[in-house]
Wavefront OBJ file of the C-alpha trace (Angstrom):
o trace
v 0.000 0.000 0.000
v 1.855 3.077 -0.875
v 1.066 7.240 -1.643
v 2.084 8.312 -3.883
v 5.498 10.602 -2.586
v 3.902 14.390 -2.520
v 5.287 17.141 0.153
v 2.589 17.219 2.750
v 0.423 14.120 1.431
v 3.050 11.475 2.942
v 4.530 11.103 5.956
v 2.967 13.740 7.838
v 4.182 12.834 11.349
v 7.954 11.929 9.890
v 8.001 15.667 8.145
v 7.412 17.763 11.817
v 10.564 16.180 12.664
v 12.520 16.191 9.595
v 10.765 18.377 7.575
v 8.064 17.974 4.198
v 10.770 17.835 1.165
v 12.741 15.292 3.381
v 10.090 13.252 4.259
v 8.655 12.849 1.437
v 12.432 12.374 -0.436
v 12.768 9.355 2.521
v 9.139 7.607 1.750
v 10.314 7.587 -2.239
v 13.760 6.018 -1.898
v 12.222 3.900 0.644
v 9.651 2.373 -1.613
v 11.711 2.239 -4.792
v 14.450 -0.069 -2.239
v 11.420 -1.638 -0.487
v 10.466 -3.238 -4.460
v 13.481 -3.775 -5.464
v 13.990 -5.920 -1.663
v 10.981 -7.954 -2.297
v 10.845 -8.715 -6.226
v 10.151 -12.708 -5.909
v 9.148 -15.447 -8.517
v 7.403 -16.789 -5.225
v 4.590 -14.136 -5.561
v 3.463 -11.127 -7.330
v 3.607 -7.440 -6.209
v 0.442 -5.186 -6.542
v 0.652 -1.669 -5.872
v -1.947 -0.004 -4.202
v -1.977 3.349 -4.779
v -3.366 6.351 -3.435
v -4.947 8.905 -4.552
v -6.505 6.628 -6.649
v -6.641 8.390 -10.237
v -3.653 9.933 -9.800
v -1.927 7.412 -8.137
v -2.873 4.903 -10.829
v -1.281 6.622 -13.529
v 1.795 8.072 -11.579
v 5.170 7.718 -12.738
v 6.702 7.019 -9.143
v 6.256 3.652 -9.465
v 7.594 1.134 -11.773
v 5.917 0.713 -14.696
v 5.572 -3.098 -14.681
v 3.861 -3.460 -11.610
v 0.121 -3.851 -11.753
v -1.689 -1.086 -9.523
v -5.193 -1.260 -7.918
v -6.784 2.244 -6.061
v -6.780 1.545 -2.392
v -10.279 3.720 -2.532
v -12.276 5.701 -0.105
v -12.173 4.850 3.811
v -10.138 4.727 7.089
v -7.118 2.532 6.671
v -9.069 -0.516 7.350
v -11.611 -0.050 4.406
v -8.730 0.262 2.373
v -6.947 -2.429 3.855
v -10.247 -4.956 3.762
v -10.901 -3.598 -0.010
v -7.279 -5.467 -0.750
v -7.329 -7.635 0.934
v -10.530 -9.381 -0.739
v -9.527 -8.373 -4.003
v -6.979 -10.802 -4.504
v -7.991 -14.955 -4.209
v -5.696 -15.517 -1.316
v -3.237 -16.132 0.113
v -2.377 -12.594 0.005
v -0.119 -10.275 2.108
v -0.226 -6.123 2.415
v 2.718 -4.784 3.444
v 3.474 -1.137 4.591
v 5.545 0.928 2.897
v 7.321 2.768 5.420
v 9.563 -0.539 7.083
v 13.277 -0.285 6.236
v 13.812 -3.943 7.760
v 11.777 -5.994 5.260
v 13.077 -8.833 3.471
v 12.023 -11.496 1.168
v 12.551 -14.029 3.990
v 9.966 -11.834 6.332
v 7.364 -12.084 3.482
v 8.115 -16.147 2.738
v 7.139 -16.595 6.566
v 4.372 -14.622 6.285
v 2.958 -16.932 3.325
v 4.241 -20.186 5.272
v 1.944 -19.004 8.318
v -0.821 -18.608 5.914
v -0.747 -22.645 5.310
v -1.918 -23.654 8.606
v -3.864 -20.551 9.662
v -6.172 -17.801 8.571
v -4.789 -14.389 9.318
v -0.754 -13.940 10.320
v 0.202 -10.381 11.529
v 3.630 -8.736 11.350
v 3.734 -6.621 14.534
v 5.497 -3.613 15.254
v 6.875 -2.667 18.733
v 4.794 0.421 18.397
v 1.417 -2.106 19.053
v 0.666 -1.416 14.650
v 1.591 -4.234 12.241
v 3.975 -3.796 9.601
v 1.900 -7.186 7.485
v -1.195 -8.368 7.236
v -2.403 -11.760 5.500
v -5.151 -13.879 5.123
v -5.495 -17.109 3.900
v -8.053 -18.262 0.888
v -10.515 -18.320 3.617
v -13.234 -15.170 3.586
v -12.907 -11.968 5.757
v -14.721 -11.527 8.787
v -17.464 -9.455 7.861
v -16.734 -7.016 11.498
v -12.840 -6.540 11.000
v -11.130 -3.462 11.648
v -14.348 -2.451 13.577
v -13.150 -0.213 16.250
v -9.800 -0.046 15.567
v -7.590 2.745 16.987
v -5.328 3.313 14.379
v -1.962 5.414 14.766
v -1.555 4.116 18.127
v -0.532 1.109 20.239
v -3.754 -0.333 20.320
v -4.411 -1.197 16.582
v -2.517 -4.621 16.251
v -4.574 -5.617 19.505
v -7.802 -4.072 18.610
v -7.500 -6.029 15.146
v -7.103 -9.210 16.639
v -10.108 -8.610 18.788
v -12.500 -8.253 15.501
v -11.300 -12.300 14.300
v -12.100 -14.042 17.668
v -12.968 -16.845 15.758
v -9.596 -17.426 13.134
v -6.673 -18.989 13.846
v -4.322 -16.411 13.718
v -0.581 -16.294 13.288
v 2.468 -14.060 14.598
v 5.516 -13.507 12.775
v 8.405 -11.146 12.771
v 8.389 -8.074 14.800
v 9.395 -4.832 12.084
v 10.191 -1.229 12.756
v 8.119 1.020 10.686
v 9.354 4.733 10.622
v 6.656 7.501 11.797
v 8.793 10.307 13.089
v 12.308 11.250 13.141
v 13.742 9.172 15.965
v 12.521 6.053 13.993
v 14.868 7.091 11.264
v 17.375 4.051 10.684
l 1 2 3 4 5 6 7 8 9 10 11 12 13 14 15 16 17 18 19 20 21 22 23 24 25 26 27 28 29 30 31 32 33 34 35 36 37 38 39 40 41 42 43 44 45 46 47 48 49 50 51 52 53 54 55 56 57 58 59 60 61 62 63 64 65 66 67 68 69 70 71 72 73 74 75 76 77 78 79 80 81 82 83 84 85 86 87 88 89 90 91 92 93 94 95 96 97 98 99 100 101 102 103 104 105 106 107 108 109 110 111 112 113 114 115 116 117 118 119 120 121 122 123 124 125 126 127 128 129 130 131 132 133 134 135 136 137 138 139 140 141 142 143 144 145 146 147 148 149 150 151 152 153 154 155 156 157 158 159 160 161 162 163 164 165 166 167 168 169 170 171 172 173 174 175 176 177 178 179 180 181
């Protein structure tokens, strides 16, 4: 899921601390390293861009990757719209996690044979993945979920009380200045 890299449209939190241009010059290189990091024959990359129109014929990205518009919505409508538009298994990623590798994604997909949804947390109480198995979505996920704060990974995992759900990896995304690798 990715923005696409305008001054004061990405990164919000990381430009007070660093400043817009910056920010927004970090989020760019970061994603262009991110795809480059996680090319695999093992699965295929779909952007998800927003703002949708624009984002879907941006040059940021590279040209070869399909694109789909994340849409309208709180970051769980837009996470639930992607999630259910691909067959499963399928994996989102954020954008914004210097510390992803292929071999964080292949565990990811290996949880995803033996259980429904796996999680990537981050030590801010977010997740830096989420997957689901071919199984369907919950119709009440993401309901109530405090997002931007240390409650979301919990409050997700409170809306699938009834999925087996897997942990893997623990990732660093970057929000502010001090999370700067």
């Amino acid at each position: 899921m990715v923005k696409l890299p305008r001054p004061g449209r990405v990164k919000t939190r990381l430009a007070r601390d660093i400043g817009r241009v910056p920010a927004t010059w970090w989020f760019r290189h970061q994603v262009a390293r991110l795809l480059r990091r996680l090319r695999d024959p093992r699965w295929d990359i779909v952007l998800a861009v927003a703002p949708d129109a624009e984002g879907l014929r941006a040059r940021a990205w590279p040209a070869d990757l399909p694109r789909r518009a994340q849409g309208r919505g709180d970051l769980g409508a837009r996470m639930a719209r992607q999630l259910r538009a691909a067959p499963g298994p399928v994996c989102l990623v954020g954008a914004d996690i210097p510390g992803i590798t292929r071999a964080h994604v292949a565990r990811a997909f290996r949880a995803l044979r033996s259980n429904d949804m796996v999680f990537g947390p981050a030590p801010d109480g977010g997740y830096w993945l989420i997957g689901r198995s071919a199984r369907p979505l919950p119709p009440g996920l993401f309901a109530g979920v405090r997002w931007s704060t240390e409650h979301a990974l919990a409050d997700t995992l409170r809306t699938l009380p009834d999925r087996r759900v897997a942990l893997v990896d623990t990732l660093a995304d970057v929000d502010e200045g001090s999370d700067l690798p």
